[in-house]
Backbone as a printed PyTorch tensor [residue, N CA C, xyz], in Angstrom:
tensor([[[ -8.1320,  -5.3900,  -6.9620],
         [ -6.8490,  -4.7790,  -7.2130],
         [ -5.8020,  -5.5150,  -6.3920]],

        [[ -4.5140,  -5.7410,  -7.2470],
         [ -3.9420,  -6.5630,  -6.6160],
         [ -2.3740,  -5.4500,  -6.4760]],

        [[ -2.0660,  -5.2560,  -5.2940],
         [ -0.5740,  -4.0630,  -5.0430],
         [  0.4310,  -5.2780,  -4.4980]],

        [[  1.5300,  -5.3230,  -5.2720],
         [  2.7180,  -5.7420,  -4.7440],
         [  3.5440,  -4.7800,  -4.2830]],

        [[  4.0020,  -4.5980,  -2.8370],
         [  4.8840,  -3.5240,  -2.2640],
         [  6.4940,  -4.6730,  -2.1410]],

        [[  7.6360,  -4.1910,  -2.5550],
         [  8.2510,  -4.5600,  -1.8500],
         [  9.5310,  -3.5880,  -0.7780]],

        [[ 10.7290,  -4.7140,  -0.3910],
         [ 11.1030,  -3.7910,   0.5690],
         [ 11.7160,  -2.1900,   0.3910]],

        [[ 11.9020,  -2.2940,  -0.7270],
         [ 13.0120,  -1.0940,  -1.4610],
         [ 12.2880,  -0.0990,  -1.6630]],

        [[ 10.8560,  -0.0270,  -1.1520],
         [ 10.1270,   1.0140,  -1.6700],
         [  9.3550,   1.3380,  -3.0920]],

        [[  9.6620,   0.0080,  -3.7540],
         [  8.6470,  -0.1830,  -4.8800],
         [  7.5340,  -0.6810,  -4.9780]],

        [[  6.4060,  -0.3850,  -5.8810],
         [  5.3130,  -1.2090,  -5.5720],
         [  5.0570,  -1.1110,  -7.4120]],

        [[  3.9730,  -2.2250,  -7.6530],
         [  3.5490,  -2.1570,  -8.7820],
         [  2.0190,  -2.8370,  -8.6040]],

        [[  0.8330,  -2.3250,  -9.4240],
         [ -0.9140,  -3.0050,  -8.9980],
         [ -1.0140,  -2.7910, -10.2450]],

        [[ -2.5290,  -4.1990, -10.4020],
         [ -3.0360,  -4.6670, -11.0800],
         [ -4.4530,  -4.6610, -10.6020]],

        [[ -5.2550,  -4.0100, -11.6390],
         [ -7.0920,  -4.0590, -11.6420],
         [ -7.1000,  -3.8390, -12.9510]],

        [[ -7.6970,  -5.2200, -12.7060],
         [ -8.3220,  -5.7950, -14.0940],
         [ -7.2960,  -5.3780, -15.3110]],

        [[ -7.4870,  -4.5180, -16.6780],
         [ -6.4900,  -4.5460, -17.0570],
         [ -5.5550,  -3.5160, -17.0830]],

        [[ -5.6680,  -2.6300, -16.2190],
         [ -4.9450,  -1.5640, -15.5040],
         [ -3.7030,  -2.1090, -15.4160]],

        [[ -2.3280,  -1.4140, -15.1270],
         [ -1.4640,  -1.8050, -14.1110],
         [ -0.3830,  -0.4840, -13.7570]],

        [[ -0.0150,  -0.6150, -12.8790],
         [  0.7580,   1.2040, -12.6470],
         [  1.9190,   0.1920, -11.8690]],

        [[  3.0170,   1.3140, -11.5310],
         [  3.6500,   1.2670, -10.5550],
         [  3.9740,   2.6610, -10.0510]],

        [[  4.5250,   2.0700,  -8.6630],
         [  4.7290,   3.3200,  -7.9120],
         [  5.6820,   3.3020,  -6.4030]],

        [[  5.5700,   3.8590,  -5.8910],
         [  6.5590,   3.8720,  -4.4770],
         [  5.9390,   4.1170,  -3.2750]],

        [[  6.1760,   3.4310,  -2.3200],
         [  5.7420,   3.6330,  -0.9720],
         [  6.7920,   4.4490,   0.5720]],

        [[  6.4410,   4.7360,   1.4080],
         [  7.6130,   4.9880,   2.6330],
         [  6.6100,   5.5130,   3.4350]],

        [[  6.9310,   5.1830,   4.4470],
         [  6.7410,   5.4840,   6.2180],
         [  7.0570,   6.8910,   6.1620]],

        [[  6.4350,   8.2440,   6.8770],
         [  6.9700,   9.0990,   7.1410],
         [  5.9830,   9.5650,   8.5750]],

        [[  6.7710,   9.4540,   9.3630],
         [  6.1690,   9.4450,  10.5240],
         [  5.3310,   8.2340,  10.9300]],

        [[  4.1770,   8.6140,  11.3210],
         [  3.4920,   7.2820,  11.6390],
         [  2.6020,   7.4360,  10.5650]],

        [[  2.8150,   7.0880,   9.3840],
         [  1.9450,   7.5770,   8.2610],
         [  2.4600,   6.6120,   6.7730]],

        [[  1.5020,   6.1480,   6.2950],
         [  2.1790,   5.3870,   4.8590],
         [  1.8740,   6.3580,   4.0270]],

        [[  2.7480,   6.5070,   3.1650],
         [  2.5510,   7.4660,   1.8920],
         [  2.5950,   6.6110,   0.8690]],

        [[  2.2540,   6.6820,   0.1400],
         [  2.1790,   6.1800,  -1.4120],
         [  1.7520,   6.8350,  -2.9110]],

        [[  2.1610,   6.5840,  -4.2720],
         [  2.1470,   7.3910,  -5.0120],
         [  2.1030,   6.2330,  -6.2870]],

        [[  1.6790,   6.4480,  -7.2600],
         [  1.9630,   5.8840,  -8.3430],
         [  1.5370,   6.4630,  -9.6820]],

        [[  2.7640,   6.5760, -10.7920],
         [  2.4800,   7.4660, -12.0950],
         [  1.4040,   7.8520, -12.2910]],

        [[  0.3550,   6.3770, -12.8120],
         [ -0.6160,   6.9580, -13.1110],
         [ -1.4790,   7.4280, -12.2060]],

        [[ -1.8850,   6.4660, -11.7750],
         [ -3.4970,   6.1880, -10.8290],
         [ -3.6240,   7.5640, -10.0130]],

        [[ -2.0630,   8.2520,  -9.0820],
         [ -2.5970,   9.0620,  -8.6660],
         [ -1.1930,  10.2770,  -9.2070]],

        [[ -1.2770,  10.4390, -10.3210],
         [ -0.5580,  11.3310, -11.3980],
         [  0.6630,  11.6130, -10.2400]],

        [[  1.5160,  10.6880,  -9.8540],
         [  2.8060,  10.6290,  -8.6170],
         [  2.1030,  11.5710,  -7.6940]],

        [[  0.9300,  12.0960,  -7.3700],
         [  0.7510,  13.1440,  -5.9360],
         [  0.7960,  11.8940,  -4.8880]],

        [[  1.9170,  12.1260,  -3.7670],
         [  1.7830,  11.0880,  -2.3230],
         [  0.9780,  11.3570,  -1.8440]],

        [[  0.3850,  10.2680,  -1.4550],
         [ -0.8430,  10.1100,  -0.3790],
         [ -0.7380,   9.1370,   1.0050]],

        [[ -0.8490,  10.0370,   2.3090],
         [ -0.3250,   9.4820,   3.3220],
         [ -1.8720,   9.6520,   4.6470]],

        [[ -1.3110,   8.5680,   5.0660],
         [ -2.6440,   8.5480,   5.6430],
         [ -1.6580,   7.4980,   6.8200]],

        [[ -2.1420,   7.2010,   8.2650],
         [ -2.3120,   6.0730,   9.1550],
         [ -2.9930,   4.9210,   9.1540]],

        [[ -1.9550,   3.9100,   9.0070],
         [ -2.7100,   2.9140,   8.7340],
         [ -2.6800,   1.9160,  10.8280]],

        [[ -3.6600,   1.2720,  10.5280],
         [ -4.4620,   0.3040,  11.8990],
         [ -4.5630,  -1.0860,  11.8450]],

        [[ -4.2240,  -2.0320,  12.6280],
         [ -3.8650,  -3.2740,  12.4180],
         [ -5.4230,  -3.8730,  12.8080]],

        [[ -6.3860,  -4.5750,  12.0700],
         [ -7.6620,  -5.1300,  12.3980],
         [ -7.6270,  -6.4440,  11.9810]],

        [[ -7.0490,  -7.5640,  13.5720],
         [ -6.8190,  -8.7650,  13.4300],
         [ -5.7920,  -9.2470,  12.3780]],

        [[ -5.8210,  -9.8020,  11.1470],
         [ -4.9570, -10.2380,  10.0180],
         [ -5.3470,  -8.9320,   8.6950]],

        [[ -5.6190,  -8.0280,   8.8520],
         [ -6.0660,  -7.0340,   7.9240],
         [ -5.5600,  -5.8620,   8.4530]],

        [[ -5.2660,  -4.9170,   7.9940],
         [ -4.5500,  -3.3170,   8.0190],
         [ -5.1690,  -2.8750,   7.0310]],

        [[ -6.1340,  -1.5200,   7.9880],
         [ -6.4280,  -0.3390,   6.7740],
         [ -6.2170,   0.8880,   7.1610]],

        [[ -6.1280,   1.8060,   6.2250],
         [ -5.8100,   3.1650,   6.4020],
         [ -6.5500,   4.3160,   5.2800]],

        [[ -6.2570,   5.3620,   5.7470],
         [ -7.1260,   6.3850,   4.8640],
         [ -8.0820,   6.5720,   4.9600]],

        [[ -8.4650,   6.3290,   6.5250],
         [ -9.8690,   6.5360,   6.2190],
         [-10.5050,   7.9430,   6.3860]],

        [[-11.4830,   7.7260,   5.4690],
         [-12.5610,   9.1940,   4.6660],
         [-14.0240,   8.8580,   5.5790]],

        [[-14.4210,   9.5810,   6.1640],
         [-16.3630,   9.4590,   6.2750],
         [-16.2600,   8.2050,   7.1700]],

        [[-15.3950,   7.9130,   7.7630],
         [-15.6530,   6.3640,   8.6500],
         [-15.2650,   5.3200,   7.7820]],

        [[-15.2150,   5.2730,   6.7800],
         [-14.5970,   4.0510,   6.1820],
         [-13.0990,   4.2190,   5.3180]],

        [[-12.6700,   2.4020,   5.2580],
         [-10.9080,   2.6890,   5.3300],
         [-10.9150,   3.1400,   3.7320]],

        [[-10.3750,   3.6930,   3.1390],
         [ -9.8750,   3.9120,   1.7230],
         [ -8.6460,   2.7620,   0.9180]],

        [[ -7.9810,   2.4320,   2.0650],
         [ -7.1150,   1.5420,   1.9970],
         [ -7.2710,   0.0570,   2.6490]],

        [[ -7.3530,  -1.0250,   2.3740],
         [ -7.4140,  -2.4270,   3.2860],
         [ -6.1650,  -2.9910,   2.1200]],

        [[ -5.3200,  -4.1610,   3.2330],
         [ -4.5520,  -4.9500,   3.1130],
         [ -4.4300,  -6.0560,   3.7040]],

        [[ -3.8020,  -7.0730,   3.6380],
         [ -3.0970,  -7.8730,   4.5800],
         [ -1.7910,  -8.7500,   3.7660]],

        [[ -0.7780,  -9.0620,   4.3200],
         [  0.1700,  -9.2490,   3.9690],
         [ -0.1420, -10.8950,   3.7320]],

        [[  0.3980, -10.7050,   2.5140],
         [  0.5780, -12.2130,   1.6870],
         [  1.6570, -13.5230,   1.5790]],

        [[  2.9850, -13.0520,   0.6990],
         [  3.9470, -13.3470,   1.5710],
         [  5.0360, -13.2500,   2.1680]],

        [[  5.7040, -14.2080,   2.9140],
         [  6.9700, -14.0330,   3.9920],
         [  8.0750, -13.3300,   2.9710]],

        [[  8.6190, -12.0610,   2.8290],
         [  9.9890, -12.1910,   2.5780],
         [ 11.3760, -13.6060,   2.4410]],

        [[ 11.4360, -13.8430,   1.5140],
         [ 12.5300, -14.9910,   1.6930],
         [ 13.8020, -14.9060,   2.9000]],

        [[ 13.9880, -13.5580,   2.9750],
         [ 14.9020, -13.1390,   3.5830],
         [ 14.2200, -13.6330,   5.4150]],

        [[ 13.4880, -13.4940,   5.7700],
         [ 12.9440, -13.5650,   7.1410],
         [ 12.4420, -15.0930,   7.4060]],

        [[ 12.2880, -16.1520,   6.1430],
         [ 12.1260, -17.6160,   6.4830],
         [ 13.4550, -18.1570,   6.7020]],

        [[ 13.0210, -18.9680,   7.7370],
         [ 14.5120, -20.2920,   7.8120],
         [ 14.8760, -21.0760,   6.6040]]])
């Protein structure tokens, strides 16, 4: 599954031939996220943890529900 977040609070993912979009935001120390379909817009917020070049969060039973790592630079933040 592939999630593009960007800064405005949009996101849109791709698995296989799936694709949704949806919205993200910080609320507290907590990522929330939501998207039409996949999770019928209910937000889901969880803490996410920085592990070396990887960030996951949500985690259920000991394991993360969520893994990431950021791909790329904002244009806005390169020279």
């Amino acid at each position: 599954m592939t999630i593009t977040a960007s800064g405005n609070g949009s996101m849109s993912g791709k698995a296989m031939l799936a694709s949704d979009t949806g919205i993200w935001s910080v609320v507290g120390r907590k990522l929330c996220v939501s998207f039409k379909s996949w999770t019928n817009n209910a937000r889901h917020c969880g803490e996410v943890y920085r592990q070396g070049d990887t960030y996951v969060g949500f985690v259920k039973n000991g394991r993360p529900m969520l893994q990431f790592r950021k791909l790329i630079e904002s244009a806005q933040n390169q020279p």
